[in-house]
N, C-alpha and C positions, 0 to 999 in steps of 0.2 A: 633273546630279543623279544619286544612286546607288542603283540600284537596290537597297533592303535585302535585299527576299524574295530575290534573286540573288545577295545577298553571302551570307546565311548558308543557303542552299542550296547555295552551295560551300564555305560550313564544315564542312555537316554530311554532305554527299557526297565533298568530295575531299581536307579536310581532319583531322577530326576520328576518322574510323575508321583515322587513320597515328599518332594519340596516344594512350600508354596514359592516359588519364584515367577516371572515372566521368562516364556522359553521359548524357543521355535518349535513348531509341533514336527514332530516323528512321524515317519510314515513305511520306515522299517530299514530291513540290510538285503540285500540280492547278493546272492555268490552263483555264477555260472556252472552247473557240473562239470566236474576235471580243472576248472581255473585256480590260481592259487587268490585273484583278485575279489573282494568283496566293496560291494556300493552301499555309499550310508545314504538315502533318500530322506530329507528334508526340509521343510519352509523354506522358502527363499528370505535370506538376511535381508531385508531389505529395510530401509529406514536414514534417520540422520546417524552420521559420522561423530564417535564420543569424540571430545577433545577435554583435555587434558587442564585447558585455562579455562573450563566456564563452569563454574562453581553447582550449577543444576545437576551436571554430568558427572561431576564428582559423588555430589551425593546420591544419586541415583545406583552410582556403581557401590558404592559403600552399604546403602540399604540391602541392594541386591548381594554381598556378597554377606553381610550380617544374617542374612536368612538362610543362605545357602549351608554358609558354614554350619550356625546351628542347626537345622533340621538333618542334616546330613550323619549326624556323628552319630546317631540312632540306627543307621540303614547298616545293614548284613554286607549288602553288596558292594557302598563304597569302600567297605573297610578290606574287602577280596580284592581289591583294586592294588596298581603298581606301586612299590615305596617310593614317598616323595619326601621323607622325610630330610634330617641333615645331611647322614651317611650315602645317602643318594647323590647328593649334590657335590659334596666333596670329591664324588669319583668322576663326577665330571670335569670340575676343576683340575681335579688329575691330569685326565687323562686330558683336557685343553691341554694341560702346562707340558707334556711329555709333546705334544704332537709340532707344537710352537718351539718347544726347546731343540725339538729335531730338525724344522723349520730353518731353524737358522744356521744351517751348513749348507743351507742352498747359495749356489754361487751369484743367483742372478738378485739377489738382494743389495739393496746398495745402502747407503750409510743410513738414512733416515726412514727407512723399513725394518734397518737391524733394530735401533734406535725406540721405535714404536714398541716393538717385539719384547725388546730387552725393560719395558718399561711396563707391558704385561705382563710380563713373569715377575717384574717383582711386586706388581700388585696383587696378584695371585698368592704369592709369598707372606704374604703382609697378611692375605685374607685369613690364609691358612694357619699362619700364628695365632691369630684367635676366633680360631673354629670353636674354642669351647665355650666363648663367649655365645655364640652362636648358639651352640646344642643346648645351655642352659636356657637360654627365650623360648627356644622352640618349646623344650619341655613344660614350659609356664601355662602351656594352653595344649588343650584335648585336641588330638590329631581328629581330621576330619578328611573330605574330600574336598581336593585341591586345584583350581583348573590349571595350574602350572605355567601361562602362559596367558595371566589376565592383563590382556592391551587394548587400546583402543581398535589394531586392526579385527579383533574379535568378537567386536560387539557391535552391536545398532540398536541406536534408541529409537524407540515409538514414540505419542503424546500421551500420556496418559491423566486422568484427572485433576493428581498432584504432581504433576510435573512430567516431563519426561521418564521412562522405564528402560529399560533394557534388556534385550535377549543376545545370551553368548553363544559362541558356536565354536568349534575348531578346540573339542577337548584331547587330542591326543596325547597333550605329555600331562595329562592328567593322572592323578592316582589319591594313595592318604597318606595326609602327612598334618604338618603345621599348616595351619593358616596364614603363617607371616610369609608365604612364597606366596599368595595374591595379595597382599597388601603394599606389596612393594609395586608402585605404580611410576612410570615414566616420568620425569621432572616436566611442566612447562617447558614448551621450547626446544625438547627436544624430542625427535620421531628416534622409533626401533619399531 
């Protein structure tokens, strides 16, 4: 199991003051003696909400993850960081498609939840038939640090001279991997 508060407390201590990005400033970790809980302290996110249809906000994210990525693939520290590579990902797919598979011997399912379910797995299936499609892209480009979870709920924009900026926040399923796992951005139109 990976410790989150520990992964982005070495984001934000050993990695992220070596990238020129826009960030929330760090103000450290608290862990109480005897507790197993530690506190990340923070900037308050505050700012406009990205969206997904307005072409500033796009680029804004695109810049900021063009810097990210490359500065990044130099640091000691991101690369100590969790695998987020393909082989990662697949096991997650996995282990979805066993838990979904098992899922559906529950009795209180009714036809159009089997239905959905049965329509997961074989998209799953489909994915995983060309995972090696997959592993070959990834390979095409130098693993970096990866925020794993680049969405709109994650970020807020500020103004800044050329446009609006952006600071991310909520790196825990971050780690090193490909970069094509924050390029994959949410369609127009639709919220996750």
């Amino acid at each position: 199991q990976v410790d989150t508060v520990l992964v982005e407390q070495t984001i934000y201590e050993q990695v992220l003051p070596h990238v020129p990005v826009p960030q929330l400033r760090y103000y450290g970790t608290l862990q109480k003696p005897g507790e197993q809980v530690r506190w990340l302290f923070l900037e308050n996110a505050s700012g406009d909400a990205y969206s997904a249809h307005a072409p500033a906000h796009r680029l804004a994210a695109g810049r900021w993850l063009g810097r990210l990525h490359t500065a990044a693939q130099g640091i000691d520290a991101a690369a100590s960081l969790p695998d987020r590579g393909p082989d990662h990902y697949l096991q997650q797919m996995r282990t979805a498609w066993t838990a979904i598979h098992e899922g559906l011997a529950t009795p209180d399912l009714n036809r159009i939840d089997r239905d959905v379910l049965l329509g997961i797995l074989a998209l799953y299936e489909q994915l995983e038939a060309g995972w090696q499609q997959i592993e070959s892209v990834c390979r095409t480009l130098p693993n970096t640090l990866v925020h794993g979870d680049f969405a709109g709920r994650n970020m807020c924009l500020r103004p800044g001279p050329q446009g609006p900026t952006i600071r991310v926040y909520d790196w825990e399923w971050a780690g090193w991997g490909s970069p094509v796992v924050d390029l994959a951005q949410t369609p127009p139109g639709i919220t996750r």
